[in-house]
C-alpha positions in Angstrom: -125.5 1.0 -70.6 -128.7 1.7 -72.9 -131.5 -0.2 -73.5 -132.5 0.0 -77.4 -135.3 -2.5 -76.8 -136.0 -5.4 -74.8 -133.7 -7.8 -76.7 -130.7 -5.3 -78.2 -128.4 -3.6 -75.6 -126.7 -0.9 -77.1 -123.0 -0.9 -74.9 -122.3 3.5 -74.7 -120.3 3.4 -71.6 -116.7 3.1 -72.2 -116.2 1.0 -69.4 -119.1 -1.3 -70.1 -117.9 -1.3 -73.6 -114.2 -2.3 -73.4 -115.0 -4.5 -70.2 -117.5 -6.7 -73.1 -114.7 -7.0 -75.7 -112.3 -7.7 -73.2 -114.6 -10.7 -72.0 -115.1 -11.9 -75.4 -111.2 -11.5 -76.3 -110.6 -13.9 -73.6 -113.5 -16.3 -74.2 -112.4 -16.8 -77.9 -108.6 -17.4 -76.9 -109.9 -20.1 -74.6 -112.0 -21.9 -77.1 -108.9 -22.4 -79.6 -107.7 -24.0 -76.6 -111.2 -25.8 -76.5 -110.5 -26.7 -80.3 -107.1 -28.3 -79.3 -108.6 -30.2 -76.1 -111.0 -32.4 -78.4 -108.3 -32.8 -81.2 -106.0 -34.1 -78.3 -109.0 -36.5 -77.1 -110.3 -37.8 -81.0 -113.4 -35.6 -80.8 -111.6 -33.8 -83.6 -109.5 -34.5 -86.7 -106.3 -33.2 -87.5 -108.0 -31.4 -90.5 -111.6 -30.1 -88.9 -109.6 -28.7 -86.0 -107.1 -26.8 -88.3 -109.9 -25.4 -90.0 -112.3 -24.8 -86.8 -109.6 -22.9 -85.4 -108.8 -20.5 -88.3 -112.9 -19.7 -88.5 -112.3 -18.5 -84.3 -109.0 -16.6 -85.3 -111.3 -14.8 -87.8 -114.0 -13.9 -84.9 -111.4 -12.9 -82.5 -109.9 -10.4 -85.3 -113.4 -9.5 -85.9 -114.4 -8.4 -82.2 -110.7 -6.5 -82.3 -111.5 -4.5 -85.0 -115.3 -3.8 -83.3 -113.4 -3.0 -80.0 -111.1 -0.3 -82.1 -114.3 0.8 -83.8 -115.9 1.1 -80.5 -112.9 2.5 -78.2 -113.9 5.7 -77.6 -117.7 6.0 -77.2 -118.9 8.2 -74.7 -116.1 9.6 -75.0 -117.2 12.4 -77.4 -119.6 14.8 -77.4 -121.3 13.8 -80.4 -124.2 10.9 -79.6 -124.9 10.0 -83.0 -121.2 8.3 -83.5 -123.0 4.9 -82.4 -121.9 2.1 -79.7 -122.1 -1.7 -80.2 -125.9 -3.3 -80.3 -125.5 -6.4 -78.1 -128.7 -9.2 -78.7 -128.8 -9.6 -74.7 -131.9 -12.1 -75.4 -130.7 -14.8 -76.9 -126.9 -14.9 -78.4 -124.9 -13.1 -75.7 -123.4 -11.5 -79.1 -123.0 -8.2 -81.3 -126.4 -8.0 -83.4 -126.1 -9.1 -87.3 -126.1 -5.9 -88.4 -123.2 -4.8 -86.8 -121.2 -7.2 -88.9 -122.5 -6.0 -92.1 -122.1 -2.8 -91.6 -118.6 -4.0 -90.6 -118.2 -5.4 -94.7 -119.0 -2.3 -95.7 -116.8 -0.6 -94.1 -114.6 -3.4 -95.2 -115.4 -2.1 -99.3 -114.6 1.4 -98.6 -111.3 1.0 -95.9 -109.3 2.2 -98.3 -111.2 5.6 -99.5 -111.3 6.4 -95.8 -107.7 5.5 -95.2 -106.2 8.0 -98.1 -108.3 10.9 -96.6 -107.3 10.5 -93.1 -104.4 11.9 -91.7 -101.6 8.9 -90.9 -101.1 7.3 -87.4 -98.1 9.3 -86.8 -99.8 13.1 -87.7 -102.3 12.0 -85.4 -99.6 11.1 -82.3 -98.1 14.3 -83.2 -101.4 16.6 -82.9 -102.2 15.1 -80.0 -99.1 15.6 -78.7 -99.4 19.2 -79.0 -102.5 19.6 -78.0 -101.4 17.8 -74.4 -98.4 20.0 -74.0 -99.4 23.3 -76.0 -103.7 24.0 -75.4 -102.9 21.4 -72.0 -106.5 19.6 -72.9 -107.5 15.9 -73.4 -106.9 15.5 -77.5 -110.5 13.4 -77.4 -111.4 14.2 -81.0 -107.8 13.2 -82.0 -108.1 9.9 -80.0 -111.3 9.4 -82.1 -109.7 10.0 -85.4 -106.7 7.6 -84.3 -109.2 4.8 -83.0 -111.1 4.9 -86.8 -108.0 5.1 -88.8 -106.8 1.8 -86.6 -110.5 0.2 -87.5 -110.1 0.5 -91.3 -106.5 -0.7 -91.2 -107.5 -3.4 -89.6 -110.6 -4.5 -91.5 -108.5 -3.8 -94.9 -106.1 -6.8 -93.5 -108.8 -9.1 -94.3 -109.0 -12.5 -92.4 -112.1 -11.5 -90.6 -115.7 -13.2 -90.1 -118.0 -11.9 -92.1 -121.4 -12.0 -92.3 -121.0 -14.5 -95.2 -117.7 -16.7 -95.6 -117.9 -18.8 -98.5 -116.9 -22.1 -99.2 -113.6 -23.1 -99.8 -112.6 -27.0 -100.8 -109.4 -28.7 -101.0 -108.2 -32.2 -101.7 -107.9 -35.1 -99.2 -107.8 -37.9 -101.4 -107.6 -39.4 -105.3 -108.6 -43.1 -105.5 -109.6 -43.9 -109.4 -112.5 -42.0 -110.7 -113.1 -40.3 -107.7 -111.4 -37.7 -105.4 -112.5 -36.6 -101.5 -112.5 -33.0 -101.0 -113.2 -31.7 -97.6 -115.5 -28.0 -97.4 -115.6 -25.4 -95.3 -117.7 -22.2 -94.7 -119.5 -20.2 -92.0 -122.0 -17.9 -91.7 -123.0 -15.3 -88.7 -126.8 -16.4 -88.3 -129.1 -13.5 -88.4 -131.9 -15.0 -87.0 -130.3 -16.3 -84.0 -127.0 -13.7 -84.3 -124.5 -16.6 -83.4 -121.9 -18.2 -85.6 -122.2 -21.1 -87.3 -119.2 -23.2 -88.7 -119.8 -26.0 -91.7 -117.3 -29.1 -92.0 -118.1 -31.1 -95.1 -116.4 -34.4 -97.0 -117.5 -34.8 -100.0 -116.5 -37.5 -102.9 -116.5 -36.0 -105.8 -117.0 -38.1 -109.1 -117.0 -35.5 -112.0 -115.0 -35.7 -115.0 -113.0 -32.1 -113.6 -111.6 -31.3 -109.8 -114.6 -30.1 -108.1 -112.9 -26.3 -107.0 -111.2 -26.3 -110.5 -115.3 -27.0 -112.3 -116.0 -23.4 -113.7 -119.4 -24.7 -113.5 -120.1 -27.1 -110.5 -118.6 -25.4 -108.0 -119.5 -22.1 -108.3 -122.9 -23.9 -108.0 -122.3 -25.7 -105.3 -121.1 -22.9 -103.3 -124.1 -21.1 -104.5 -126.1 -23.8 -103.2 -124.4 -24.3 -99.5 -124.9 -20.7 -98.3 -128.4 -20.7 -99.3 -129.0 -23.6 -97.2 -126.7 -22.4 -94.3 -129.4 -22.0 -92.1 -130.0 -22.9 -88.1 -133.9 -23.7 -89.1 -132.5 -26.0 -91.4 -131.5 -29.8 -90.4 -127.9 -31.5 -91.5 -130.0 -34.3 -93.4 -131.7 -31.1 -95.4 -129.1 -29.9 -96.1 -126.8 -33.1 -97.0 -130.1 -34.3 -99.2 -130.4 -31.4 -100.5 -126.6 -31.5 -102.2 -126.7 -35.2 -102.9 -130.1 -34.5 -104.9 -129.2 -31.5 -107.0 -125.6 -32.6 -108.0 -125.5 -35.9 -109.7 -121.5 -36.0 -109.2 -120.9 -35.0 -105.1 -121.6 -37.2 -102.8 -122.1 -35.6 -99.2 -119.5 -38.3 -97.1 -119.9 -35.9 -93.6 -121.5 -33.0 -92.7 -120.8 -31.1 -89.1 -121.9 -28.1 -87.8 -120.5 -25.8 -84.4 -122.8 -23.5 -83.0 -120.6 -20.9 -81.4 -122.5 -19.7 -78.5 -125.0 -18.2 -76.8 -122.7 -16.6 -74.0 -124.4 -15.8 -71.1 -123.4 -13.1 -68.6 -125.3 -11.7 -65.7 -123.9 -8.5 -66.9 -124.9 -8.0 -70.1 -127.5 -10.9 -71.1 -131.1 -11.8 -69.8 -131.6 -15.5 -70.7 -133.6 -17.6 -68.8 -132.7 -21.1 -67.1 -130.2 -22.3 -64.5 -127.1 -20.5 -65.8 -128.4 -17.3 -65.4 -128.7 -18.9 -61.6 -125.6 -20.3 -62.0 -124.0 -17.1 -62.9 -125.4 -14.7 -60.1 -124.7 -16.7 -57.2 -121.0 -17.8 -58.2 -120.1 -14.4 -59.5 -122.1 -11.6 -60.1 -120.2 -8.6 -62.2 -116.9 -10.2 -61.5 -114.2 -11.5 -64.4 -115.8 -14.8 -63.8 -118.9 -13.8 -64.4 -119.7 -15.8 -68.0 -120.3 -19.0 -69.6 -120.4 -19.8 -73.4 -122.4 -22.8 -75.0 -121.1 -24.9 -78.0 -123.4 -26.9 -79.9 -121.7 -30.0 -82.5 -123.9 -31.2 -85.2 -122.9 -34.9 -86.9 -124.1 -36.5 -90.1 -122.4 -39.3 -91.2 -122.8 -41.2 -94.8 -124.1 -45.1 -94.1 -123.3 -46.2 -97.2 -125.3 -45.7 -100.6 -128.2 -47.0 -103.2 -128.8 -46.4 -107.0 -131.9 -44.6 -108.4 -133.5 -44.4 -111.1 -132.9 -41.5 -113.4 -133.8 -40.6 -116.5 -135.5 -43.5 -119.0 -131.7 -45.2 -118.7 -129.3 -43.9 -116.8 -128.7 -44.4 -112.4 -127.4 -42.3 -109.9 -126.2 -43.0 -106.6 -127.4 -41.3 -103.6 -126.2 -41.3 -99.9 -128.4 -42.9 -97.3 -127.3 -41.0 -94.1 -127.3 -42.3 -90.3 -129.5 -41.2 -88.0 -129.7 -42.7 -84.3 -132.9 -41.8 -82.2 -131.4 -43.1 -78.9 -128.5 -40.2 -79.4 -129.9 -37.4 -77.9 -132.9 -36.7 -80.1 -130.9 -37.2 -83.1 -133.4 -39.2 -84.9 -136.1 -35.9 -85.1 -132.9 -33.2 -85.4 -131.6 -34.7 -88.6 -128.3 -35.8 -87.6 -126.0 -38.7 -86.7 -125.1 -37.3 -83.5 -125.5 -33.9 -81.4 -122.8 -33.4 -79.1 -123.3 -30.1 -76.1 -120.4 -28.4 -74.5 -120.1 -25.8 -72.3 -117.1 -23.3 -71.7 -117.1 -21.5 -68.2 -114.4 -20.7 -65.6 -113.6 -22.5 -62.4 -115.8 -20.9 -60.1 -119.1 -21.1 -62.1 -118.5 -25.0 -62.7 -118.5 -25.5 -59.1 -121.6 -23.8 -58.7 -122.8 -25.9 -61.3 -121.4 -29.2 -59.7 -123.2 -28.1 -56.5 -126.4 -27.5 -57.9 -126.2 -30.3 -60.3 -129.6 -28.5 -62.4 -131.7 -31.3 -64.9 -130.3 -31.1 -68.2 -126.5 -30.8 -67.7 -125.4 -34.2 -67.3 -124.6 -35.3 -70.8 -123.5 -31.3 -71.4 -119.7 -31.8 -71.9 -117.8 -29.4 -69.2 -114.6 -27.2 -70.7 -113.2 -25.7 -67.4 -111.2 -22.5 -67.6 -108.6 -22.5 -64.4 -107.4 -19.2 -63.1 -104.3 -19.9 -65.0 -106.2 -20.1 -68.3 -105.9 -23.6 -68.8 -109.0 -25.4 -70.4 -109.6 -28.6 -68.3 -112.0 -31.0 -69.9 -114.1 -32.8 -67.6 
């Protein structure tokens, strides 16, 4: 493993490279499991948790298709064909940029797919070149690892830098219909993703998704605000202010992350502790935050607008005995952790300051997610 610079690790070992996505493949197939564990205990609707899950099926695709990108560096003799950049400072996760060169990769897959040779000419050369020239077919392997890459990001379903909103109906009473949004981002500031749940009621005279006008707007207007530096109530004000005829009901937002590993991340504070002396290098040897966001509606009041006309805006909740909530701009803000059995007890033993209200997602040896 290479050092780029002091936050970015680039991963050019084959072993330290498939050993990360490995990690991660199993990290993200527990925290679907998370996903179901709160549904099961209320923490989650039947509707956030459908779409919660879909958004970590997307990032799971997305480190499948970097791991097939990615399978054979160092393998070749060529440096310049690039490794993963990892931000080992902060996120525990690939580097933004590795993402977007990933969607535009995505625009091209299928140029690069009609001039490559197909999966089974490649099996067949390397076949040959086994039994005929007896040599490792490493240049084949290559090819066959990119031509699996751009199949696989030309399937679609991934997480993208940018995942726009999508909305569909929950409800129609009278004049006014509930729609319930969704979108995430892949922060580039903090190179985590970021999931958005949002109710809205929507009293226009057309369907909010089916408005050729409002919602292309309104989409417009919820990825520019899709920010970390920026607070739910910003954001909820924001949308309640600009559109006259959506009325923010909910807002939530999941941090996904940082993961922390004493193998391939450097943050400071008592995980990193926590980590070394339970297990040090081994397959236990990780533990992934989650960070839930809350905003709820507390009812609403008329303005003035215009020389004769009202609106009606949201007043939102905010509670400043709930953690902070009342300076974060948010109803609630709810901290999990996801580690496996051996780093919780570590934990429980050294019971660090901070970690008491932290909600604890243990990972058995048999892959069960026990929530404690």
């Amino acid at each position: 493993m290479d050092s780029s610079d002091c936050d970015h690790l680039e991963l050019a070992d084959v072993y330290a490279s498939r050993h990360y996505f490995r990690r991660f493949s199993e990290i993200l197939q527990r925290l679907e499991r998370v996903a179901a564990a709160m549904h099961a205990s209320d923490q989650l609707n039947r509707i956030d948790a459908r779409a919660l899950t879909d958004y970590l099926k997307r990032l799971d695709f997305t480190f499948d298709a970097l791991s097939t990108k990615y399978l054979m560096v160092g393998q070749t003799p060529s440096r310049s064909l690039g490794s993963l950049t990892v931000d080992r400072r902060e996120s525990g996760f690939p580097v933004a940029s590795e993402l977007m060169r990933m969607a535009n990769d995505a625009q091209q897959a299928s140029r690069h797919l009609t001039n490559m040779p197909s999966t089974r000419e490649l099996k067949a050369q390397m076949i040959r070149t086994i039994l005929g020239e007896c040599r490792s077919p490493t240049r084949l392997q290559y090819a066959m690892s990119q031509r699996l890459y751009y199949e696989e990001i030309s399937r679609g379903a991934l997480f993208w830098i940018q995942n726009d909103p999508q909305c569909e109906m929950l409800d129609s009473d009278g004049g006014r219909r509930r729609f319930f949004i969704h979108w995430a981002v892949y922060d580039s500031q903090v190179n985590l993703p970021v999931i958005y749940l949002m109710e809205v009621d929507d009293s226009g005279s057309a369907p909010l998704p089916k408005d050729e006008y409002r919602w292309p707007a309104v989409q417009a207007h919820l990825m520019a605000q899709s920010l970390a530096g920026l607070t739910l109530l910003t954001i909820a004000r924001g949308l309640d202010a600009d559109f006259d005829d959506v009325h923010p009901k909910r807002l939530h937002r999941y941090h996904i992350g940082p993961m922390y590993s004493s193998s391939y991340t450097e943050q400071v504070g008592p995980l990193r502790q926590i980590l070394e002396q339970a297990c040090p290098g081994g397959e236990d040897d990780w533990a992934l935050a989650w960070t839930q966001e809350e905003l709820d509606s507390d009812g609403t009041q008329e303005e003035r607008s215009g020389w004769f006309s009202k609106v009606e805006r949201e007043i939102f909740a905010l509670d400043p005995f709930s953690d902070g909530a009342g300076h974060s701009g948010a109803t609630r803000t709810l901290r999990s952790i996801i580690l496996p059995q051996r780093p919780f007890q570590v934990l429980a033993e050294l019971a660090p300051s901070g970690f008491a209200d932290v909600q604890k997602f243990v990972v058995s040896p048999s892959g069960q997610v026990l929530h404690l």
